[in-house]
C-alpha angles and dihedrals in degrees: 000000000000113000116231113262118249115254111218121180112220094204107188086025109143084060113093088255099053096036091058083058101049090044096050090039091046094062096052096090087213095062122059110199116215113187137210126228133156076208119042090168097066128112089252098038083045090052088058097043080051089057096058090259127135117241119180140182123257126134107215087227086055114086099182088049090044093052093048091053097039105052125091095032129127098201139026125211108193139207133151126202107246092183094059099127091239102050083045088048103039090237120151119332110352139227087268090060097044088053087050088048101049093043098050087049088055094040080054098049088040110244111167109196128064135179124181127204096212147161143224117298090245105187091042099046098051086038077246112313095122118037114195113178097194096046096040086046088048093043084043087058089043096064091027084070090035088059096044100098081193089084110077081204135010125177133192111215102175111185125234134217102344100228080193095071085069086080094037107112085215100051093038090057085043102049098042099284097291114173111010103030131067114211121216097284090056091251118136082229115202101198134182152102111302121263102261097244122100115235081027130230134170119198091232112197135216091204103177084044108039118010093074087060099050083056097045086049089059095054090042080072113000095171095058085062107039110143105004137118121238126211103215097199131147099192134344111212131144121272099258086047084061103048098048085054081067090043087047101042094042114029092235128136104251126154132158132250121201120212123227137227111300097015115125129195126247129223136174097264143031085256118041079053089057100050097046089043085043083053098065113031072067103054091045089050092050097038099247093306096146092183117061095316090298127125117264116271113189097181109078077054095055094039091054091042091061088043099063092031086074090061098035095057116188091352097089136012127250094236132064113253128259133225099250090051093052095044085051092044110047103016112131106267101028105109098238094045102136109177 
């Protein structure tokens, strides 16, 4: 007799995160994916409905609309949004309350498996010096689903480095122009403070081609990872390793630039200057220690890599990818660039 498929609700999941779930999940035949969106119609919400996959309307404030997704569902793969205007502002409920929201509608309903996309507890982790309302509200719904003894299983998978970022217009002002701008001597320059590790050494992700497998590893066997924090990390290299991938992969003149004592980044906005500064007064504070202030451990990642790569046969590698691969692969000029 064929056994019924696993619904799990990819909440957050149009955004590059929760798509690389739904997109990993949706070609495993026992899981069905089910995604939330306050816009179905939209061109990323479209992408995935063009996938097969099923994309739904709730809106997380929206109790009624959250009930009616949710139920049903054997598993939750959460991510909330940290760049929403109002969580960055302070203005109205905040993302800790939407977190609290989602996950005591699922406890309600009685899904039973949960897995968070988080970040470091900031202001713990530095005893207050640096206070960062979006990381200490994603590490606060972490522990609020740990503690819910209504969950048979919940996971933190926080994600490393995002690679990504490289080809974000926001980041790449913000981090010397690396890897869209050239500066005045023609280098794509990558410039910032140091880490904070010595030797250092940053978990770099590849989010589109290996965080939805991290996910899709732990609900392969939830119970083998209750409880635990996962480092979702593709590759954890220095800052000028990293920047000579690009320079390998691509041909193009990179290098890396530290910046010294007292110098600050700039971004577009108040804002965004004050997360990727924020960023790094806490990992100096914490020594490099991107997760939770613990040391990187690649291999749960690559453990749960190998694992998915066995149902989604030629579809992913069973391996995490490397710098240099995802440079080759989605750099601006290559044909099968797809960022």
């Amino acid at each position: 007799m064929a056994t019924s498929k696993k619904t799990i609700v990819v909440v957050g999941g149009t955004g590059i995160l929760g798509s690389s779930v739904a997109r990993s999940l949706h070609d495993n035949p026992d899981f069905h994916v089910r995604v939330t969106t306050r816009d179905p119609l939209s061109a990323k919400a479209a992408r995935l409905t063009d996938c097969g996959i099923e994309v739904v309307k709730a809106d997380s404030w929206n109790i009624d609309e959250l009930t009616k997704a949710l139920s049903g569902c054997w598993g939750l793969f959460l991510n909330i949004d940290s760049d929403a205007p109002n969580f960055k502002q302070q203005i109205g409920p905040s993302e800790l309350d939407m977190g609290r929201l989602i996950l005591h509608t699922a406890a309600a309903v009685g899904i039973k498996h949960v897995v968070h996309a988080s970040l470091p507890a900031a202001t713990k982790l530095t005893q207050g010096r640096v206070p960062m309302v979006n990381w200490d509200d994603k590490a606060a719904i972490s522990e609020y689903a740990l503690k819910n003894k209504q969950f048979s299983t919940a996971t933190i998978l926080s994600a490393g480095w995002f690679l990504e970022n490289s080809f974000d217009p926001k980041y790449a002002a913000s981090f010397g122009g690396f890897a869209m701008i050239k500066d005045d001597d023609g280098f794509y320059t990558w410039k910032t403070p140091p880490m904070g590790n010595d030797p250092e050494s940053v978990p770099f992700l590849a989010v589109a081609d290996d965080y939805g497998d991290f996910v899709h590893g732990v609900f392969l066997n939830p119970q083998k990872w209750d409880r635990k924090y996962v480092h979702g990390v593709s590759e954890s290299l220095s800052f000028t390793d990293m920047t000579a991938a690009f320079q390998r992969a691509t041909g193009l003149r990179a290098r890396y630039q530290k910046l010294g004592t007292g110098q600050s980044l700039m971004a577009g906005n108040e804002l965004k200057t004050k997360e990727v500064n924020g960023l790094f007064d806490v990992m100096h504070a914490v020594q490099g220690r991107f997760f939770n202030g613990e040391v990187t451990e690649p291999r749960h990642a690559k453990e749960l890599k190998a694992a998915v790569s066995l149902v989604r046969r030629g579809k992913t590698s069973t391996t995490p990818m490397t710098a240099e691969q995802f440079f080759r692969k989605y750099s601006p000029g290559n044909p099968s660039a797809k960022l």
